[in-house]
N, C-alpha and C positions, 0 to 999 in steps of 0.2 A: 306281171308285178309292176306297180307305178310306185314311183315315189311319194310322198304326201306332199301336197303343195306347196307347205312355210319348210319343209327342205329339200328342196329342190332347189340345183343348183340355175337352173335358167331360168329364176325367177330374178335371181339377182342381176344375173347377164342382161334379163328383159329393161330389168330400171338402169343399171347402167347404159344401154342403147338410146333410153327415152333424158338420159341428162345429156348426153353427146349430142342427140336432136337439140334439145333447147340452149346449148352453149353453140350449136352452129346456128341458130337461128338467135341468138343474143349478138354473136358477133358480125352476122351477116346487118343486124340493127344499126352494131355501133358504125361498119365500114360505110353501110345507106347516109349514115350522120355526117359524115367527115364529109361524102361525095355531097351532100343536098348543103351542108352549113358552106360550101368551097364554090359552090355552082355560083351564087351571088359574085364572087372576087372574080370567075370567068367570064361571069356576061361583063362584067365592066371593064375585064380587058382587053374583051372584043371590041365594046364598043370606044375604045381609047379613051375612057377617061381614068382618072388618076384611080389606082387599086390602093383601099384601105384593106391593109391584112386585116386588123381587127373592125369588121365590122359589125352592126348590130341592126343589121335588117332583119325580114322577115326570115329570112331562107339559114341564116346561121340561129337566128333562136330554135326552130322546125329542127336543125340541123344538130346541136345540142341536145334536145330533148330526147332526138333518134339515141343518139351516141349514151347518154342517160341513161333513157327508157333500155337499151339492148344491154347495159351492165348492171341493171335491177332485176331481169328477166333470168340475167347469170345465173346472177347471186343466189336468188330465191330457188333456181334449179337444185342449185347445187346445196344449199339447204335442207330440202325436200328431201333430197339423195342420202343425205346425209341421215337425215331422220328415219329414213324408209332403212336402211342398210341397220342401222342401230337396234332397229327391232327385228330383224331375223335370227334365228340360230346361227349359231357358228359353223355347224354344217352345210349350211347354204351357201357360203360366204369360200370364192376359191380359195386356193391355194398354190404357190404364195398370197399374200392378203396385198400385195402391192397395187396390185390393178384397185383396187380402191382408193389407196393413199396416189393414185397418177391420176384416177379420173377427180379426185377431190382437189389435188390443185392446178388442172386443168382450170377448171369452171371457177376458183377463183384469181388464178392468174387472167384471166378471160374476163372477169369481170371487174376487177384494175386496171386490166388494158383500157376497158371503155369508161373507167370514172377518169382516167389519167388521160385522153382524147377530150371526153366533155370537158374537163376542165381547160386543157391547150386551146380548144376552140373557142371558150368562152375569153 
């Protein structure tokens, strides 16, 4: 005896695994962002000239756009998640219903973290 696929509860487990994947791969972006926009301020304290915190080289724009691009990637995860979950039965859906309402503002705490980074860096 199987379950029917749309309630089955490891359907839902399954999408909640695949938003945890793209909020560790959103924030893995935004940390790439902070390290590649910061790399410019390091070589030039290597090479002892004067460090502008705010700079606007190549490597802090690339460096932004990482940090960006990783909290659009959240975002949209967690969208997605949101939308996919909305259309299951209720039987599919654990119980307590909490683990939805933690992985939902995981993925948008996670993707505030990196608008509030791109914005600091820029």
């Amino acid at each position: 005896m199987t379950a029917e696929p749309d309630r089955d509860p490891r359907v839902y487990f399954a999408a909640e695994r695949t938003l945890l994947a793209w909020v560790r791969t959103g924030v893995t972006l935004v940390g790439l962002g902070f390290i590649v926009a910061r790399f410019g301020l390091f070589l030039r304290l290597i090479n002892g000239t004067h460090p502008d915190v705010h700079q606007h080289g190549p490597s802090a724009l690339l460096g932004v756009s990482l940090a960006i691009g990783g909290a659009v990637v959240t975002a949209l995860a967690t969208v997605q998640f949101a939308l996919f979950v909305r259309g299951l039965p209720a039987e599919a859906l654990p119980r307590p219903r909490i683990t939805h309402y933690l992985s939902l503002v995981l993925g948008l705490l996670a993707s505030g973290f990196g608008v509030v980074l791109g914005w600091y860096l820029l």
